[in-house]
C-alpha positions as CSV (number, residue, x, y, z in Angstrom):
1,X,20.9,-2.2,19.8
2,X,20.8,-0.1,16.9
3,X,18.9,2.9,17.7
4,X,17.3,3.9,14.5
5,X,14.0,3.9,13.1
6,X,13.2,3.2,9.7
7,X,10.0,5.1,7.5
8,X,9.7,4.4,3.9
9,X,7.0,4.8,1.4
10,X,6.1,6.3,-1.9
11,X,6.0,10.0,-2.6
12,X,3.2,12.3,-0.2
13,X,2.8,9.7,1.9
14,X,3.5,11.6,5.0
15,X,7.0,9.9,6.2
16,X,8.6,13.2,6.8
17,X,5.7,14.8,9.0
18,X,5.5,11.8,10.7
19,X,9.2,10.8,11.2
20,X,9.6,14.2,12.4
21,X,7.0,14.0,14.7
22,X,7.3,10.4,16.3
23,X,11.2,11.4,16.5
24,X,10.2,14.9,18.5
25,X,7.4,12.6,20.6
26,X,10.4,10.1,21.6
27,X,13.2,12.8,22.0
28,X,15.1,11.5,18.8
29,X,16.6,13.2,16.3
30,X,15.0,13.4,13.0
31,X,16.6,12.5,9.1
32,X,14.8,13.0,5.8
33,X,17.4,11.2,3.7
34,X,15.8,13.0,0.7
35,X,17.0,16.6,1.6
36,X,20.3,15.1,0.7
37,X,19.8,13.6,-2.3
38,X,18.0,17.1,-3.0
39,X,21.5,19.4,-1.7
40,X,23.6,17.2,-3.6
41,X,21.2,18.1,-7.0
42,X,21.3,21.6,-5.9
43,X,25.4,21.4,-5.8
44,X,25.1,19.9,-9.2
45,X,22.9,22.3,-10.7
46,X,24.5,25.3,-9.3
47,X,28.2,24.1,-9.9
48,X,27.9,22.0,-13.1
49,X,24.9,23.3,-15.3
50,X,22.2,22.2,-16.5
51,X,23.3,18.8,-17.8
52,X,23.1,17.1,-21.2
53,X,19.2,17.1,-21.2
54,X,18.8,19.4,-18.6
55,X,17.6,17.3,-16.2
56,X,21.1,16.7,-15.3
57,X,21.4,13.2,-17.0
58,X,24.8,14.5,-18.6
59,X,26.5,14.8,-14.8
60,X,29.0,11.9,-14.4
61,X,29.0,10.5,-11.0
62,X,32.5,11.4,-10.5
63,X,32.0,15.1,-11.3
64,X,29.0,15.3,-8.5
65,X,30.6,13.1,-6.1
66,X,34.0,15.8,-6.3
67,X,31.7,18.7,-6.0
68,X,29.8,17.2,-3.0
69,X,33.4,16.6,-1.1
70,X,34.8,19.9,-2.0
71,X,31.7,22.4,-1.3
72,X,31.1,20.3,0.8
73,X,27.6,19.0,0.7
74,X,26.7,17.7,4.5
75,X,24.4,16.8,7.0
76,X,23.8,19.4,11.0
77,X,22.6,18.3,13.7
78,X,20.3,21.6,14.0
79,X,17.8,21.3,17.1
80,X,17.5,17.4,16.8
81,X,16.8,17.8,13.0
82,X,19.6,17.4,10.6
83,X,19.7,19.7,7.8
84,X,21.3,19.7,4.9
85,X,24.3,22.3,3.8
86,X,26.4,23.0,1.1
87,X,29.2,25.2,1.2
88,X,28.5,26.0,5.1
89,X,24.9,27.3,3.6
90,X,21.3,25.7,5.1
91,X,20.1,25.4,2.0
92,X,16.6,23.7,3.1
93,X,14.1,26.1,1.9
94,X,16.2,26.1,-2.0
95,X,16.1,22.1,-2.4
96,X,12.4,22.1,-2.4
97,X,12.5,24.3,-5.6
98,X,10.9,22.9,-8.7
99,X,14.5,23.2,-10.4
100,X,16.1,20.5,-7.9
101,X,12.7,18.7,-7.8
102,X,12.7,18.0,-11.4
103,X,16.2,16.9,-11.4
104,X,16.7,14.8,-8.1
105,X,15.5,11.8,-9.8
106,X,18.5,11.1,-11.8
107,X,20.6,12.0,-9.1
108,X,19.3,9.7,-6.9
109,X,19.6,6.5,-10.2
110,X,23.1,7.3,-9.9
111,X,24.6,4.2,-7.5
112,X,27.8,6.3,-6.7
113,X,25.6,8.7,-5.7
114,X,23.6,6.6,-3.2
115,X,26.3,4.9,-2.0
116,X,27.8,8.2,-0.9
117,X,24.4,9.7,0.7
118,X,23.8,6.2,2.1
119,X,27.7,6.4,3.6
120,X,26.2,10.0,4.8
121,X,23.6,8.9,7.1
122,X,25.2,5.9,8.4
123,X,27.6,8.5,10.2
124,X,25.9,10.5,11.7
125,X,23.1,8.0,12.8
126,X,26.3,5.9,14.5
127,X,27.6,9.3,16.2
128,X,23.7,10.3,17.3
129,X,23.6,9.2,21.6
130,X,20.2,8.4,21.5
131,X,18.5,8.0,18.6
132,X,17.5,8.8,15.1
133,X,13.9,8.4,13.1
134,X,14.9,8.3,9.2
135,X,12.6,8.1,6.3
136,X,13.1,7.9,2.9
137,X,12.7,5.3,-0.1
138,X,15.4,2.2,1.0
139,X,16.0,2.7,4.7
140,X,14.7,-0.3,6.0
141,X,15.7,-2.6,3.0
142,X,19.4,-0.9,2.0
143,X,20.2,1.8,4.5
144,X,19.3,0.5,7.6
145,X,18.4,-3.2,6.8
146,X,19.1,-4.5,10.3
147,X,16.9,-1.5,12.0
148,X,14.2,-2.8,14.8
149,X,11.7,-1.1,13.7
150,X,10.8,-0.6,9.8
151,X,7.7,1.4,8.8
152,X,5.6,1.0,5.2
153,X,4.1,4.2,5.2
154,X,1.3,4.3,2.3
155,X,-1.7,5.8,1.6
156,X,-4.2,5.5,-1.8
157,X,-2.6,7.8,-4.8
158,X,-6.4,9.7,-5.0
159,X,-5.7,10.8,-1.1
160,X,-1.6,11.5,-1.9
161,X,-2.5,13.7,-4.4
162,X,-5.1,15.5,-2.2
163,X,-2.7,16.0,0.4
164,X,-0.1,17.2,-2.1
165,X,-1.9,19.7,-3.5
166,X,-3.1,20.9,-0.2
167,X,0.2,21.6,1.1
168,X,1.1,23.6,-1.8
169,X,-2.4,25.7,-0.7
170,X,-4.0,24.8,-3.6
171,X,-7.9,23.4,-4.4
172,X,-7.3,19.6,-4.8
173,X,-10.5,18.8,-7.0
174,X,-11.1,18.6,-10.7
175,X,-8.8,18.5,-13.8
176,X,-5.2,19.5,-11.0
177,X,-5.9,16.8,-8.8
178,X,-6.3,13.7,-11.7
179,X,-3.3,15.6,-12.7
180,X,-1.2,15.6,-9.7
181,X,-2.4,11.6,-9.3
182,X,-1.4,10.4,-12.1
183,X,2.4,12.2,-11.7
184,X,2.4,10.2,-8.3
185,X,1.4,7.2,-9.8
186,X,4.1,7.5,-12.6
187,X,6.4,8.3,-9.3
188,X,5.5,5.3,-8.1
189,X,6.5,3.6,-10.9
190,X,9.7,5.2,-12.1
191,X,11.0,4.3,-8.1
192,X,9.3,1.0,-7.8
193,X,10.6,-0.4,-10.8
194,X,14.0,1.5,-10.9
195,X,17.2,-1.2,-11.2
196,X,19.1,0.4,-8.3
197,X,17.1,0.4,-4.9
198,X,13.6,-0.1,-5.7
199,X,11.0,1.1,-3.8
200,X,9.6,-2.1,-1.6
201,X,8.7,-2.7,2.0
202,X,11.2,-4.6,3.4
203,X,10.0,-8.2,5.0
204,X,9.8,-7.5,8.4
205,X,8.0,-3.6,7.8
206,X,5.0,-2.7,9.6
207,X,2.8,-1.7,6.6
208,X,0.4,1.2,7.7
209,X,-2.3,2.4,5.4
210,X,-2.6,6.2,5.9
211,X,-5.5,6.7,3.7
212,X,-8.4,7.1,6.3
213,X,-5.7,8.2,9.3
214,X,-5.0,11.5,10.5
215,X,-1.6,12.6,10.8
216,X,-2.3,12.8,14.7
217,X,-3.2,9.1,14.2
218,X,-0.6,8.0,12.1
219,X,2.2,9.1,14.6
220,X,0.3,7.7,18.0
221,X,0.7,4.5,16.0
222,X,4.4,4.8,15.5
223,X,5.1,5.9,18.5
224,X,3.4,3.2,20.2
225,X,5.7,0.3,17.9
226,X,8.4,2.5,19.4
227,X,7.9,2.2,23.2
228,X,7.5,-1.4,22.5
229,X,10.4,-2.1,20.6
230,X,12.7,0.5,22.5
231,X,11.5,0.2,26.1
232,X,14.3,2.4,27.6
């Protein structure tokens, strides 16, 4: 049996936290596909320039995808967690930066790109002995279509952008919040709508509403489809 499970959902819905804490509650390893897609935008900015626009529209997926093999961009197995490297170099606190945040998107639209980062995973979830918890946008309809357990991981975009703002230890009230919302909501629709990969649950996801849950809550629940659906 295929040993992975799968978390998707929209932006601040809480997959990482959980995945990395339902994989650490099962003795799994843990995956955020997006630190990838964020090292490989990083490798671009760094090593190609800004782009045509800026926002690195101008990079041609060939260019990226030759940078990424020769740095090289990659995935460690680093205390159960993989991290993402580029050039030998963790490079997890610099992908989080507002420069790779506001280009990753049009990373990510390029299909080279995530047929490479989807190649990526695949890998080193095959050569992983017990298991791996990966969240992201497409794992349980395009990564990992065939995993046994799939997770919809939602919450309401007024409780997202609460959350968001929080974590960045900010007041999330007033005039910042609306703001922060409605970014999420256009989020939403850029990835829902987007031609390659869309953001969907697959058929056979357990959809989970994290709006009133605790994080506490939201990863007793995963676990539990875990132990059920991987009894050994």
């Amino acid at each position: 049996m295929l040993r992975v499970i799968a978390i998707d959902g929209p932006a601040a819905s809480g997959k990482s936290s959980t995945a990395a804490r339902v994989a650490q509650a099962l003795g799994w390893a843990h995956l955020d596909s997006g630190a990838l897609y964020r090292a490989v935008t990083l490798a671009a900015i760094d090593g190609l320039g800004e782009g045509g626009s800026g926002k690195g529209e101008g990079w041609s997926a060939q260019r990226v995808l030759a940078l990424a093999g020769e740095l090289p961009v990659r995935l460690v197995l680093v205390d159960n967690t993989y991290r993402p490297e580029v050039a030998g170099v963790d490079v997890e606190a610099e992908i989080r930066s507002e420069r790779v945040t506001a280009r990753v998107s049009a990373v990510a639209a390029i299909p080279e790109v995530r047929r490479w980062v989807n190649a990526q995973q695949r890998e080193v979830v095959a050569a992983h002995p017990s298991g791996v918890v990966v969240d992201g946008r497409d794992i349980g309809t395009v990564v990992f279509p065939d995993a046994p357990l799939k997770v919809f991981l939602t919450a309401s975009p007024h409780e997202r952008a609460r959350r968001r703002l929080n974590q960045r230890g900010r007041g999330a009230e007033g005039d910042e919040l609306a703001r922060e919302r409605r970014a999420l909501e256009a989020r939403d629709e850029a990835d829902s709508s987007r031609p390659v990969a869309p953001l969907r649950a697959a058929a056979d996801a357990v959809q989970l509403d994290s709006t009133r849950l605790s994080l506490e809550e939201q990863i007793t629940r995963v676990v539990a489809l875990a132990r059920e659906r991987f009894p050994d």
